[in-house]
C-alpha positions, 0 to 999 in steps of 0.5 A: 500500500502507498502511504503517501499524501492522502489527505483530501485538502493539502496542508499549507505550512505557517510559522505565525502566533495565533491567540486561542481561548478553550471552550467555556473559559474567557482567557486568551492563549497563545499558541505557534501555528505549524500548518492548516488546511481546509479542515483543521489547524495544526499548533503547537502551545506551552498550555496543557491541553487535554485531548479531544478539548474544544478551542 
């Protein structure tokens, strides 16, 4: 099987800060965007955060 690319939106790289705010919690964090495409967001943050958590 080929492994390669499969995605059905490419990723576009991005080296940018972006601020981010959890679900239900008015303080603003600030997080390192990696990548993104059509359907979601890839960065990177110091703040622990909990798998499946709503930003």
């Amino acid at each position: 099987m080929d492994f390669s690319e499969q995605r059905n939106f490419h990723r576009m790289a991005l080296n940018c800060v972006m601020g981010y705010q959890q679900e239900k919690n008015d303080q603003i964090h600030q997080g390192k965007v990696i990548n993104l495409s059509a359907t979601g967001i890839l960065f990177g943050t110091s703040d622990y955060l909990e798998i499946g958590a709503k930003v």
